[in-house]
Biotite code that builds the C-alpha atoms (Angstrom):
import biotite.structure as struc

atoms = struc.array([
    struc.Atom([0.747, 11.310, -7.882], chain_id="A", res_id=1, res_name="UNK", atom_name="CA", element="C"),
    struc.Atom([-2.506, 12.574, -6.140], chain_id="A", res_id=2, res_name="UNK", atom_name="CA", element="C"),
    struc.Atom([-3.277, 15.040, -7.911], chain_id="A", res_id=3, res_name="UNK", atom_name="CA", element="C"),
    struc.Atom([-2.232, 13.786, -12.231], chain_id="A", res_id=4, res_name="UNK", atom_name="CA", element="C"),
    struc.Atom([-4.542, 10.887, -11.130], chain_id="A", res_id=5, res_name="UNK", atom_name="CA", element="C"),
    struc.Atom([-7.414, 12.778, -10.081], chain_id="A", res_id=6, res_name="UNK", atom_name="CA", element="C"),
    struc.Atom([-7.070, 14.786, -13.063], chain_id="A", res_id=7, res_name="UNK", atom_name="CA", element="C"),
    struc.Atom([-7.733, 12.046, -14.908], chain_id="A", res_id=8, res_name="UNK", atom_name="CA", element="C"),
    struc.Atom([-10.246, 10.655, -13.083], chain_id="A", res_id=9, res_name="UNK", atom_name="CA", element="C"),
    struc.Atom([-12.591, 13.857, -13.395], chain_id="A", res_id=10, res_name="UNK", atom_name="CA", element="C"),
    struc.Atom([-11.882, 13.630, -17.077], chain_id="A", res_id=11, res_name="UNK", atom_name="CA", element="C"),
    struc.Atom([-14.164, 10.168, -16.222], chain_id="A", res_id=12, res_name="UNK", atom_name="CA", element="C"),
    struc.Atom([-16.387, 10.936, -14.033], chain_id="A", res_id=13, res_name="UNK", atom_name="CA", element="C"),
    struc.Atom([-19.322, 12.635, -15.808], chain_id="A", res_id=14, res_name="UNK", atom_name="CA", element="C"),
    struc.Atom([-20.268, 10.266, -17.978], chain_id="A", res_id=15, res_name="UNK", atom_name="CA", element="C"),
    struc.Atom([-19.370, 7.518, -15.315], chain_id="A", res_id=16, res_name="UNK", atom_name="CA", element="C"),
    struc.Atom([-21.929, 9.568, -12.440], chain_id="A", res_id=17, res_name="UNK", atom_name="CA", element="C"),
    struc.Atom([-25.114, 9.303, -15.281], chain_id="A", res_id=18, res_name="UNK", atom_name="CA", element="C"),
    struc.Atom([-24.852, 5.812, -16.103], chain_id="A", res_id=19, res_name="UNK", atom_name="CA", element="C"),
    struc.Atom([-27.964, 3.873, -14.566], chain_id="A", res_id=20, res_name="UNK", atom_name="CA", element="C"),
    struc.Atom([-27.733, 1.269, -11.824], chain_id="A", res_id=21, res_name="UNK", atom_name="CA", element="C"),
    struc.Atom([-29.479, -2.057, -11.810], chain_id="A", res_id=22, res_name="UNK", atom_name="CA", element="C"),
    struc.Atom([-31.689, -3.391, -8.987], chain_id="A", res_id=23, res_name="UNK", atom_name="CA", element="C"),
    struc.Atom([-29.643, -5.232, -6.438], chain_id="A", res_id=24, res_name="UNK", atom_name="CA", element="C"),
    struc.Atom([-30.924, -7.465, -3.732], chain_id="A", res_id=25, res_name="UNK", atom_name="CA", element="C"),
    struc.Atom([-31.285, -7.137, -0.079], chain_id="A", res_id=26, res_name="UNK", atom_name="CA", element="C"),
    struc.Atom([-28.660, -8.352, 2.306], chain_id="A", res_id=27, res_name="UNK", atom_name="CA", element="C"),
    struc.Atom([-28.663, -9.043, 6.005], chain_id="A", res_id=28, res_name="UNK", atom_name="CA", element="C"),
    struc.Atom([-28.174, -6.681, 8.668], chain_id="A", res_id=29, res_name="UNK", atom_name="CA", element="C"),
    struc.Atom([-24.756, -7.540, 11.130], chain_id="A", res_id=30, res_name="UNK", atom_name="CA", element="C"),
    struc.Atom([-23.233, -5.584, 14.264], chain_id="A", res_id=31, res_name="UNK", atom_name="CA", element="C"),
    struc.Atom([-21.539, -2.654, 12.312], chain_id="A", res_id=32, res_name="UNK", atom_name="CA", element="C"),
    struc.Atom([-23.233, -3.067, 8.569], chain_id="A", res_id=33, res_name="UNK", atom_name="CA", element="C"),
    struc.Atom([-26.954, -1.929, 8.028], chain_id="A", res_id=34, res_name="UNK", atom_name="CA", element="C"),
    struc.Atom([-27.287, -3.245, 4.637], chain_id="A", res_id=35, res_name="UNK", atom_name="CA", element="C"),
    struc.Atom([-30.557, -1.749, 4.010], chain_id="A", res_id=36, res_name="UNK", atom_name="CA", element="C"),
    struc.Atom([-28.712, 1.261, 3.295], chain_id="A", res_id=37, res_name="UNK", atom_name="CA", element="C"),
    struc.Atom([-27.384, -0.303, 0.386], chain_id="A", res_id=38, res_name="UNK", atom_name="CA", element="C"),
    struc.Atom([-30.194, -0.292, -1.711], chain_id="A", res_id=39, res_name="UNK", atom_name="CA", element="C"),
    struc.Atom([-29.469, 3.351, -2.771], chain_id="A", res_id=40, res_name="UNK", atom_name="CA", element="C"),
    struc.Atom([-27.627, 2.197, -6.124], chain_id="A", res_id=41, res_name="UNK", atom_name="CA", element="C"),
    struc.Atom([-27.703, 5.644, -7.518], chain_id="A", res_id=42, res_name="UNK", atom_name="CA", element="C"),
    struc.Atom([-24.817, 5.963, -5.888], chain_id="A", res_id=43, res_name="UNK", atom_name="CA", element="C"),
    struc.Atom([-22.645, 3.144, -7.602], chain_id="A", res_id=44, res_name="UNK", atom_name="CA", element="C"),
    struc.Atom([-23.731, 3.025, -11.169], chain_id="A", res_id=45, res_name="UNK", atom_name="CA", element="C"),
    struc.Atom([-23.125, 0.103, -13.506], chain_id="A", res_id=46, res_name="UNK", atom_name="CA", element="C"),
    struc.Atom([-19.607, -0.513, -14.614], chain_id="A", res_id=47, res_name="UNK", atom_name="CA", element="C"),
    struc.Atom([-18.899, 0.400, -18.403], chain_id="A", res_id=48, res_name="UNK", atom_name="CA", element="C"),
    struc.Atom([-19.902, -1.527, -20.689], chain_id="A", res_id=49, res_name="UNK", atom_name="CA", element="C"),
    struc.Atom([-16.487, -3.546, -23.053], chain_id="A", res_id=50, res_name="UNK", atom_name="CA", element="C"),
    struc.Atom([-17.495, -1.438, -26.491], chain_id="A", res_id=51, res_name="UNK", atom_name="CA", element="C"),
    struc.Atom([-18.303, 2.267, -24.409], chain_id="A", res_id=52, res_name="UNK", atom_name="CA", element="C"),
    struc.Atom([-16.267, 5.165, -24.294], chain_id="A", res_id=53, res_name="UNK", atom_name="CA", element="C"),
    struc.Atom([-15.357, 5.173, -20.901], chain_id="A", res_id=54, res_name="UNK", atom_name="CA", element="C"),
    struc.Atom([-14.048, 1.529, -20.621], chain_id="A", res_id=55, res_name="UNK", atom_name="CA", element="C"),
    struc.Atom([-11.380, 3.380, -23.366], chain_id="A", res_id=56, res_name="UNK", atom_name="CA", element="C"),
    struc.Atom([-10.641, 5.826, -21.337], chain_id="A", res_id=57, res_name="UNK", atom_name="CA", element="C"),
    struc.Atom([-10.390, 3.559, -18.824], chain_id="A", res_id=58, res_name="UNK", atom_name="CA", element="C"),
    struc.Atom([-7.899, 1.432, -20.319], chain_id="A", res_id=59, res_name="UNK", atom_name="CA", element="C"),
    struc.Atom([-6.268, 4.752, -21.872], chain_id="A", res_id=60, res_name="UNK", atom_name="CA", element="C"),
    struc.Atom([-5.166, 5.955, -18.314], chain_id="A", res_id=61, res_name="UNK", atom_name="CA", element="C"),
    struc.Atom([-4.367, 2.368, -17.592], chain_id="A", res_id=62, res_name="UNK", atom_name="CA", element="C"),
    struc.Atom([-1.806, 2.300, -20.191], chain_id="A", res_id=63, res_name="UNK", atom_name="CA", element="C"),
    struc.Atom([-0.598, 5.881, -19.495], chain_id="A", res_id=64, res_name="UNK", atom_name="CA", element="C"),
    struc.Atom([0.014, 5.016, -15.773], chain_id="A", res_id=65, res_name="UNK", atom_name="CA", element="C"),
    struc.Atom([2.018, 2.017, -16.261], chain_id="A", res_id=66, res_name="UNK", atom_name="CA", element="C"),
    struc.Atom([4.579, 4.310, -18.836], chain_id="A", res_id=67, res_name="UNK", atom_name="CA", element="C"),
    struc.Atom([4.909, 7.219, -16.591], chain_id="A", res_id=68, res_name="UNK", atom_name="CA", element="C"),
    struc.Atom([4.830, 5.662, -12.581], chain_id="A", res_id=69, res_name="UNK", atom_name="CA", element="C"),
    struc.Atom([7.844, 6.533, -11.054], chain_id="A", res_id=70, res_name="UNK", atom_name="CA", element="C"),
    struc.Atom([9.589, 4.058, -8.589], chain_id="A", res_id=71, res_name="UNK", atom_name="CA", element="C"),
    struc.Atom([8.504, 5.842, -5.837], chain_id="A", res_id=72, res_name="UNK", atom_name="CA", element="C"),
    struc.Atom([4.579, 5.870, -7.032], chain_id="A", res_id=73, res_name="UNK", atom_name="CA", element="C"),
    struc.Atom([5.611, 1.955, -6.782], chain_id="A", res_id=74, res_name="UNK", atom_name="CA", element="C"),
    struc.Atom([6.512, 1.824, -4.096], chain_id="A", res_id=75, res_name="UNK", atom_name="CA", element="C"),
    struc.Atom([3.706, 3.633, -2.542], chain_id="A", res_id=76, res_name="UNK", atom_name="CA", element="C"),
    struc.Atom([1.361, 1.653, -4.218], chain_id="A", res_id=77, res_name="UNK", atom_name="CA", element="C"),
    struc.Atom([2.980, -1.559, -2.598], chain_id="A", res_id=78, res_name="UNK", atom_name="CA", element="C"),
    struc.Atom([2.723, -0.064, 0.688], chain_id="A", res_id=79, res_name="UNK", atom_name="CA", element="C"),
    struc.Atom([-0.901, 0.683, 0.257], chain_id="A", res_id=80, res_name="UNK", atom_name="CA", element="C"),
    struc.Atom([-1.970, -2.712, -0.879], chain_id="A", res_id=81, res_name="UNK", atom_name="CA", element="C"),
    struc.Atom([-1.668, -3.517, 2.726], chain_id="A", res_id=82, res_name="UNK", atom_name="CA", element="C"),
    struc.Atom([-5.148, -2.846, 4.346], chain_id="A", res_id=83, res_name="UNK", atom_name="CA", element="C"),
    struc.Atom([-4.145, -1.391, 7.598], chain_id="A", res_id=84, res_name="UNK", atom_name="CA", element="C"),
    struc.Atom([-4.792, 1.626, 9.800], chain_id="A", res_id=85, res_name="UNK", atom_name="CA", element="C"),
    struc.Atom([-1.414, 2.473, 10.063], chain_id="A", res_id=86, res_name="UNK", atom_name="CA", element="C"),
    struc.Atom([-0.917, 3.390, 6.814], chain_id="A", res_id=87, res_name="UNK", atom_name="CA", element="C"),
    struc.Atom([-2.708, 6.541, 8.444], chain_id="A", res_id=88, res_name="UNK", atom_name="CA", element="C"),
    struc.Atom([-1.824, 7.085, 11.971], chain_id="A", res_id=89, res_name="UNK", atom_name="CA", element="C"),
    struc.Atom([1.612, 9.484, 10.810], chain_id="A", res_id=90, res_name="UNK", atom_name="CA", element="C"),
    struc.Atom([-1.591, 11.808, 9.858], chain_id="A", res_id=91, res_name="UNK", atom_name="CA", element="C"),
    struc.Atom([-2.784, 11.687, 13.248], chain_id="A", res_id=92, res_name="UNK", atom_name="CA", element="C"),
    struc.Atom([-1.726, 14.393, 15.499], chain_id="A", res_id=93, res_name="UNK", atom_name="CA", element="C"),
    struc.Atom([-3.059, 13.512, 18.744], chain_id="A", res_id=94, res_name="UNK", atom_name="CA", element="C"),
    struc.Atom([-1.119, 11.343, 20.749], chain_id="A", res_id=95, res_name="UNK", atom_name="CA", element="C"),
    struc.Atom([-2.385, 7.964, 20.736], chain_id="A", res_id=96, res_name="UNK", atom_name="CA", element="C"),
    struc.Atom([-0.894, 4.846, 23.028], chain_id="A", res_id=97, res_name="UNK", atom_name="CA", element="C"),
    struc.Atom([0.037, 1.531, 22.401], chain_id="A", res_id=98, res_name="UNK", atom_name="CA", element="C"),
    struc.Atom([-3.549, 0.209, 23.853], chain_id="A", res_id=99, res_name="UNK", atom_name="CA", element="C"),
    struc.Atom([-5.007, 2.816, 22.370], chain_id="A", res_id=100, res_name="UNK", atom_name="CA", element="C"),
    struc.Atom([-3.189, 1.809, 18.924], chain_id="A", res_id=101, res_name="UNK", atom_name="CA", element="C"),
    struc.Atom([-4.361, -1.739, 19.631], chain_id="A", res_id=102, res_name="UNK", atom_name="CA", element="C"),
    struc.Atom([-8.056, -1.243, 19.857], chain_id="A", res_id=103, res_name="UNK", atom_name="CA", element="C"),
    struc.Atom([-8.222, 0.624, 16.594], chain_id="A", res_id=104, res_name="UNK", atom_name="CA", element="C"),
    struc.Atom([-6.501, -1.881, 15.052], chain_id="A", res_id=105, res_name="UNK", atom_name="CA", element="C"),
    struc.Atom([-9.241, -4.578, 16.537], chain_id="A", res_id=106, res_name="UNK", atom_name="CA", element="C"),
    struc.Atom([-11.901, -2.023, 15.741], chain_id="A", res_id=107, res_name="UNK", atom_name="CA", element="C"),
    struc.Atom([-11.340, -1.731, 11.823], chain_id="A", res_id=108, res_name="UNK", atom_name="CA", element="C"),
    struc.Atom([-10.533, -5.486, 11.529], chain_id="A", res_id=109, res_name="UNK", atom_name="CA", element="C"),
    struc.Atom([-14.163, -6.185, 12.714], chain_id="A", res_id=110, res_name="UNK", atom_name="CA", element="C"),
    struc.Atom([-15.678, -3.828, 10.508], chain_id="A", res_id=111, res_name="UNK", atom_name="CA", element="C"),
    struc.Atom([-13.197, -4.827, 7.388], chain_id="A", res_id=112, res_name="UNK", atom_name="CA", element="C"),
    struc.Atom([-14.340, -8.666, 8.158], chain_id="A", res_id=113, res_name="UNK", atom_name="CA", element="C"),
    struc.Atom([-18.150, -7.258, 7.587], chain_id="A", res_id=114, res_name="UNK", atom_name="CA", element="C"),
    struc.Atom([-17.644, -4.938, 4.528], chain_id="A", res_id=115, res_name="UNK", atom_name="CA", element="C"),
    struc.Atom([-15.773, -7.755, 2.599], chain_id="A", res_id=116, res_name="UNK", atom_name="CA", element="C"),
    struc.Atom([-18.801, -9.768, 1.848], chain_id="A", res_id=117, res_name="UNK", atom_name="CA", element="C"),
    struc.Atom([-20.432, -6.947, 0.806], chain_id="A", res_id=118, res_name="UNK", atom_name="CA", element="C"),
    struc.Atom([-17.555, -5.986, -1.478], chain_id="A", res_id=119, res_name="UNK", atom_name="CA", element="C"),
    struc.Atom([-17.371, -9.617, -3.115], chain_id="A", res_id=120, res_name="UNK", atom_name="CA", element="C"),
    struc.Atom([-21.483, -10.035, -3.513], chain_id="A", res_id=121, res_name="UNK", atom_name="CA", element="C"),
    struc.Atom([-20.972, -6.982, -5.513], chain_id="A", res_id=122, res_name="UNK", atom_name="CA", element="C"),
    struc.Atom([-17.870, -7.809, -8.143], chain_id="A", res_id=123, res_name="UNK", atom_name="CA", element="C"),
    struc.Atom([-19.263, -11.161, -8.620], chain_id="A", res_id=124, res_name="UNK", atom_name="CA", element="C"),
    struc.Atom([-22.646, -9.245, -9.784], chain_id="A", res_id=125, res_name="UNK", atom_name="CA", element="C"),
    struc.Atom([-21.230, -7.144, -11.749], chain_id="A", res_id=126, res_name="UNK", atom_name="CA", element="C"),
    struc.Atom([-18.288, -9.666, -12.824], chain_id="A", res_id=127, res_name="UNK", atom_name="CA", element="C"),
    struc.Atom([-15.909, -7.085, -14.852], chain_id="A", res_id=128, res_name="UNK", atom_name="CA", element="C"),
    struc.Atom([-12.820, -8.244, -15.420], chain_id="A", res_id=129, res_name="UNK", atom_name="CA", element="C"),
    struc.Atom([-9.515, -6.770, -14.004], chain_id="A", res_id=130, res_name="UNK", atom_name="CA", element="C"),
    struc.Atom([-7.443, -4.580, -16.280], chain_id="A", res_id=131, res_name="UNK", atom_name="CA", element="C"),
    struc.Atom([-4.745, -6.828, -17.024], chain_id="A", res_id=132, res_name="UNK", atom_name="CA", element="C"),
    struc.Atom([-6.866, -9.691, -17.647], chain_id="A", res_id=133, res_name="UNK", atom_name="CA", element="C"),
    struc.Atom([-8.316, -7.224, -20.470], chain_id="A", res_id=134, res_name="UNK", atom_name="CA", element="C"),
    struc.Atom([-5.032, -5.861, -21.432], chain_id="A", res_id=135, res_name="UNK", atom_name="CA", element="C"),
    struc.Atom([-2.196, -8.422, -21.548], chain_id="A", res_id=136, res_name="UNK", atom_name="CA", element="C"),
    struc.Atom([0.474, -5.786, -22.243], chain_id="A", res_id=137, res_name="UNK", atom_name="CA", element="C"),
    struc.Atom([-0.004, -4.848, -18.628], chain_id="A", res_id=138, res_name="UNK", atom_name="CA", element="C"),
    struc.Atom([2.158, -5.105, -15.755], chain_id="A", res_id=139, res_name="UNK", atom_name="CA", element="C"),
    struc.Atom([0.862, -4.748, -12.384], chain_id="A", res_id=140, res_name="UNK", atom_name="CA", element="C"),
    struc.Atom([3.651, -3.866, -10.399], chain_id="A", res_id=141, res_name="UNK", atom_name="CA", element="C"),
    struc.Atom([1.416, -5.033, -6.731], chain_id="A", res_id=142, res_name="UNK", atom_name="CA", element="C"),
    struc.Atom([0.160, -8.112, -5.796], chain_id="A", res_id=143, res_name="UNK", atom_name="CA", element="C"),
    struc.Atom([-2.864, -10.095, -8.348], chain_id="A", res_id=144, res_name="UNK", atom_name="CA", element="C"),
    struc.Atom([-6.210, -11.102, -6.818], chain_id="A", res_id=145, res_name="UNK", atom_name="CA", element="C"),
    struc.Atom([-8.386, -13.357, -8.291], chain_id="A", res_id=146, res_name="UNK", atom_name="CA", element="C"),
    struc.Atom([-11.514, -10.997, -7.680], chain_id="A", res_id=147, res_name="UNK", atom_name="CA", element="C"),
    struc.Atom([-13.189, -9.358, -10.331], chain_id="A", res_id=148, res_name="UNK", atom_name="CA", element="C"),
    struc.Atom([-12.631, -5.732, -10.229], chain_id="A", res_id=149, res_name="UNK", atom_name="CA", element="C"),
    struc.Atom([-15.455, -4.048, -10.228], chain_id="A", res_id=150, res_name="UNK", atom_name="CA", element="C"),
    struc.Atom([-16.286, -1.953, -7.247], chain_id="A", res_id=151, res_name="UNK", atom_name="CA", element="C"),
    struc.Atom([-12.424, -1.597, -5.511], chain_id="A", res_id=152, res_name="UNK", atom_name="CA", element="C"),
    struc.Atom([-12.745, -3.018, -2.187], chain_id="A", res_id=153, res_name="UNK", atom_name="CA", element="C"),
    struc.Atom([-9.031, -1.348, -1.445], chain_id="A", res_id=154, res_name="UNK", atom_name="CA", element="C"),
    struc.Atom([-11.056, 1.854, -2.296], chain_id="A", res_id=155, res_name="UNK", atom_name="CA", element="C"),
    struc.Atom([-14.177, 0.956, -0.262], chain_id="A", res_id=156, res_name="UNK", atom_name="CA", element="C"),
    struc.Atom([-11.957, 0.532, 2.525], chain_id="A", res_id=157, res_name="UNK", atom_name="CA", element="C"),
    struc.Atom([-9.527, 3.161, 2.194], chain_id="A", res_id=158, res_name="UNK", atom_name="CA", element="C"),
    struc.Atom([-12.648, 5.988, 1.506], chain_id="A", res_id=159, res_name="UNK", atom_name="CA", element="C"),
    struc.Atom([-14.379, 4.253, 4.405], chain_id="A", res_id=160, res_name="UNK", atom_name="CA", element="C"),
    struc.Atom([-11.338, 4.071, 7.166], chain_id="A", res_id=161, res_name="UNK", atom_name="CA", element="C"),
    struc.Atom([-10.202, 7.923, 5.971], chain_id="A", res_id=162, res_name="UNK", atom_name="CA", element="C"),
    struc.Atom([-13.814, 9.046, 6.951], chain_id="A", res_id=163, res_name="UNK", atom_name="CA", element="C"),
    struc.Atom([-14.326, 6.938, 10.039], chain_id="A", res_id=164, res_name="UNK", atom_name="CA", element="C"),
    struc.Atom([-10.942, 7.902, 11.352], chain_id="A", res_id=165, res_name="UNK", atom_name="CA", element="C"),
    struc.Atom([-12.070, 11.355, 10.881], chain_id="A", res_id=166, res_name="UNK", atom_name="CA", element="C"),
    struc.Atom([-14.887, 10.999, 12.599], chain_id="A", res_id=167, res_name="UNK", atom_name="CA", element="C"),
    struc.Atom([-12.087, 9.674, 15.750], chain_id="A", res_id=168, res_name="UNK", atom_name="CA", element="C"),
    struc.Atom([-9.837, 12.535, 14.938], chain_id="A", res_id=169, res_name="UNK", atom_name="CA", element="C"),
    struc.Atom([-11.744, 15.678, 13.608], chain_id="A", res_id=170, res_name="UNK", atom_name="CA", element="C"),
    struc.Atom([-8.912, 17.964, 13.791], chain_id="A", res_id=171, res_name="UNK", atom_name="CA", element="C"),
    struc.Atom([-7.107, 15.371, 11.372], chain_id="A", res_id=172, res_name="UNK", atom_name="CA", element="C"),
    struc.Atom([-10.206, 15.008, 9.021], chain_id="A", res_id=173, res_name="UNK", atom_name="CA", element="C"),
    struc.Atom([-8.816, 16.286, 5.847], chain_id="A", res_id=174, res_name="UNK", atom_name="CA", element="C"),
    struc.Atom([-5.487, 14.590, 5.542], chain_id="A", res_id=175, res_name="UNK", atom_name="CA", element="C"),
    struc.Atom([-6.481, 10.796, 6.792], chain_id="A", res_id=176, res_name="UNK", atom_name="CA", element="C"),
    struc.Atom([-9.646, 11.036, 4.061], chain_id="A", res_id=177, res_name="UNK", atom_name="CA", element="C"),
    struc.Atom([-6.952, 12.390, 1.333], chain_id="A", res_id=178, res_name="UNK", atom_name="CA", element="C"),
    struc.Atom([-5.352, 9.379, 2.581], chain_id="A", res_id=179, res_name="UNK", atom_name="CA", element="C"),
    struc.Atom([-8.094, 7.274, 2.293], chain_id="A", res_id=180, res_name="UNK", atom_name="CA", element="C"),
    struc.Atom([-8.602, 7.945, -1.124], chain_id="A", res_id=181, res_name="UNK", atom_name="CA", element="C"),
    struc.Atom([-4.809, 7.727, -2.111], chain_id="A", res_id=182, res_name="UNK", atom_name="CA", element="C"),
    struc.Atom([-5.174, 4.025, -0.960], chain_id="A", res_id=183, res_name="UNK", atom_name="CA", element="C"),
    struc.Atom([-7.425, 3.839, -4.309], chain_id="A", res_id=184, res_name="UNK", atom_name="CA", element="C"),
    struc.Atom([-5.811, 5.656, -6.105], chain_id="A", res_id=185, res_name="UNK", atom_name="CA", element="C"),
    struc.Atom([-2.912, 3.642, -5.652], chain_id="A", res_id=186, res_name="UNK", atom_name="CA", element="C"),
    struc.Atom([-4.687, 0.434, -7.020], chain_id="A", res_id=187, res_name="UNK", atom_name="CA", element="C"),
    struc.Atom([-4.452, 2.269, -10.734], chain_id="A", res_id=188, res_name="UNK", atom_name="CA", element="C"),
    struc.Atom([-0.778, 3.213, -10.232], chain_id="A", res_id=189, res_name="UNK", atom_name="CA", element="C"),
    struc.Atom([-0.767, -0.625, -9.424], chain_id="A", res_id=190, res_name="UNK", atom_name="CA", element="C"),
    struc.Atom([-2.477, -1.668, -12.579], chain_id="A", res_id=191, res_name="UNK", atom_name="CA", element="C"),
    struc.Atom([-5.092, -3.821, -10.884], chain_id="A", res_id=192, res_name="UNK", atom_name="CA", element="C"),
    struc.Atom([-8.112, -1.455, -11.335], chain_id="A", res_id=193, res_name="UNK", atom_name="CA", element="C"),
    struc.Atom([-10.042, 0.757, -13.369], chain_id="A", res_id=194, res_name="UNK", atom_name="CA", element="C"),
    struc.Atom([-10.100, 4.929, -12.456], chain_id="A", res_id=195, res_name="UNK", atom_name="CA", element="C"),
    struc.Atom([-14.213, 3.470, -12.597], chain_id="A", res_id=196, res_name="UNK", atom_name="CA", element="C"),
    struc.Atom([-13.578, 0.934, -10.382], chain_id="A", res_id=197, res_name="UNK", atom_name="CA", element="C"),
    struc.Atom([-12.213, 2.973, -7.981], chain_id="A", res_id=198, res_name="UNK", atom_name="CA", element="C"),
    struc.Atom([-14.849, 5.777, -7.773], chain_id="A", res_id=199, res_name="UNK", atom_name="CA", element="C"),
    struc.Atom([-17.322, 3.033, -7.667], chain_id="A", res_id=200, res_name="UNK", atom_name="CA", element="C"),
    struc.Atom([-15.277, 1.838, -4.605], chain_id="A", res_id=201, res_name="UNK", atom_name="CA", element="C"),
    struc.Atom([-15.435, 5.565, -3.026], chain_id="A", res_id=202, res_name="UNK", atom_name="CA", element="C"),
    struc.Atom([-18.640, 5.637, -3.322], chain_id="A", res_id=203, res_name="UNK", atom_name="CA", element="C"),
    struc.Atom([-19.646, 2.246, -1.693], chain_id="A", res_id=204, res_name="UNK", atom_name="CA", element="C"),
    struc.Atom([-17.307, 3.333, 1.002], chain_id="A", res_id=205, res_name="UNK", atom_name="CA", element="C"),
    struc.Atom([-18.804, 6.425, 1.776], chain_id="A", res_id=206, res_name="UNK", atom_name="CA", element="C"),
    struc.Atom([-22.270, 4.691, 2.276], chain_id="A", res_id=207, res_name="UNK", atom_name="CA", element="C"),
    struc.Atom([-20.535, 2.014, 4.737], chain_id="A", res_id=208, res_name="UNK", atom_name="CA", element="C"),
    struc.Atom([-18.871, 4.799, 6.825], chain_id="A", res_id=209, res_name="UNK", atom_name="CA", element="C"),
    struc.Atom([-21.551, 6.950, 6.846], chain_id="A", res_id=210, res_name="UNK", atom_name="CA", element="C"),
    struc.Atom([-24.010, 3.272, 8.339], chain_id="A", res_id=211, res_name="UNK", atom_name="CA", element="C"),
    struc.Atom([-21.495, 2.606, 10.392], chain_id="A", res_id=212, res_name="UNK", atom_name="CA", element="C"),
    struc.Atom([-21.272, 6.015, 12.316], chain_id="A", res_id=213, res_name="UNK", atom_name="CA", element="C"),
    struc.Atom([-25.330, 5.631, 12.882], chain_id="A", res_id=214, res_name="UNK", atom_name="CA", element="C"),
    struc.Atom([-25.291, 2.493, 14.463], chain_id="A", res_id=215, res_name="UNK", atom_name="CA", element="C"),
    struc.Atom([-25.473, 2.369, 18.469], chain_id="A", res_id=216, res_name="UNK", atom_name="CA", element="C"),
    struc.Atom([-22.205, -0.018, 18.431], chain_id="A", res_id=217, res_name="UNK", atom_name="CA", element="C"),
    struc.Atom([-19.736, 3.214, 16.690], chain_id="A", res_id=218, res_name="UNK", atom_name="CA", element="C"),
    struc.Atom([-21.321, 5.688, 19.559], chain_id="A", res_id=219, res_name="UNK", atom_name="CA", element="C"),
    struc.Atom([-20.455, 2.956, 21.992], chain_id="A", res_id=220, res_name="UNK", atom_name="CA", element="C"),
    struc.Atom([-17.057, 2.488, 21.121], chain_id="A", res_id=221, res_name="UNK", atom_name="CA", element="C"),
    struc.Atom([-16.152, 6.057, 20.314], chain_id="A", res_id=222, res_name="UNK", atom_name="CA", element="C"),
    struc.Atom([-18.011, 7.118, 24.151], chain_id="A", res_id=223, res_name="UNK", atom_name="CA", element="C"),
    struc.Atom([-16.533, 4.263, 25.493], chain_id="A", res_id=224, res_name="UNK", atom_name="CA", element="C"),
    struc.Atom([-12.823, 4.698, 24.239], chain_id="A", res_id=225, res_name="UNK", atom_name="CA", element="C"),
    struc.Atom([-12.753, 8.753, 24.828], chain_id="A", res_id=226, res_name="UNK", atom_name="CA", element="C"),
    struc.Atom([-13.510, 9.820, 20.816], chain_id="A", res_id=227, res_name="UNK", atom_name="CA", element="C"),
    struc.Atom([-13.549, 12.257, 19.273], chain_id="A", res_id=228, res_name="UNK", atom_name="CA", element="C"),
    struc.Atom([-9.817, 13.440, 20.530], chain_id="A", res_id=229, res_name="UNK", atom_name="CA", element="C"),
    struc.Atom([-8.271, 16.943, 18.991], chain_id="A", res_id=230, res_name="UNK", atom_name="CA", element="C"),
    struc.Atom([-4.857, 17.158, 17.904], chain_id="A", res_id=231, res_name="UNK", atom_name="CA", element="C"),
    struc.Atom([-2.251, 18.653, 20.678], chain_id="A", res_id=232, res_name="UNK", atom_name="CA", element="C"),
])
């Protein structure tokens, strides 16, 4: 699956990566979030417009997904839907407790509660619809949300959690950010976003991980909780 989708997601990048972002405003600052950083919109252009190009290719790979996903792409999509750090820790290779297990798990559910608003301010700015709202001849085969769809937050978060469990787990890096991005990836073998969407989502993610792993609270927790840790 990994690697027909990102074929077809280079085949929408360039002309994705040039289109120009709009001003956005300034948000507040919280423990983990410095959203002053998020006035770089370069980074996340605007999404394509309903007559362009790319909103047909878009759709195209939309439509080709949903005839060729196997039942085991489903079924990894359905798994993925779930927004947990498990989904990575068979990735991991060092050996990691219970308690240990358990403050992760505390960790990225207080960072997830702070990059959700940030996610939502976004798609209800840019307000695109989902696929299948566009396209009523598809069938999502994971759950519907009632968010607009453009950037992915399951992409945000997935790009984001592969690089900050990186960051725990260096020797690991690779495979839990291939991971990370699989979780978006996943949301087009679902039918509920846009190959667009989901780079937009990346990209957003990347800026939150790389905020979160300046602030003073990250270096606390990671010196605090014996981070980074090697693989045995």
């Amino acid at each position: 699956m990994k690697i027909v989708i990102f074929s077809l997601f280079l085949a929408i990048a360039p002309a994705f990566v040039q289109a120009k972002s709009s001003d956005h405003e300034t948000l507040t600052s919280s423990q983990w979030i410095s959203f002053d950083e998020f006035q770089k919109w370069q980074l996340m252009p605007d999404p394509p417009r309903p007559d362009s190009i790319i909103q047909q290719k878009d759709m195209y790979v939309m439509e080709w997904m949903q005839r060729t996903r196997t039942p085991e792409q489903v079924a990894e999509a359905r798994k993925l839907e779930h927004l947990v750090w498990t989904n990575f820790r068979d990735l991991i290779t060092s050996s990691i407790t219970d308690q240990e297990a358990e403050a992760i798990s505390t960790l990225f559910d207080s960072m997830a509660g702070e990059m959700a608003p940030v996610i939502y301010h976004f798609k209800d700015l840019f307000d695109r619809p989902r696929p299948y709202a566009v396209n009523l001849d598809l069938s999502p085969c994971v759950s519907l949300e009632h968010s607009m769809s453009y950037p992915s937050g399951h992409a945000t978060w997935g790009y984001a959690a592969g690089m900050l469990l990186g960051d725990l787990f260096p020797s690991d890096q690779e495979a839990l950010l291939e991971r990370g991005k699989l979780v978006g990836y996943a949301r087009v073998i679902g039918g509920v976003h846009y190959p667009t969407d989901v780079l937009s989502g990346e990209r957003l993610g990347e800026a939150m991980a790389e905020s979160i792993m300046k602030t003073d609270a990250w270096k606390a927790w990671k010196s605090k909780h014996g981070y980074p840790k090697n693989g045995k």
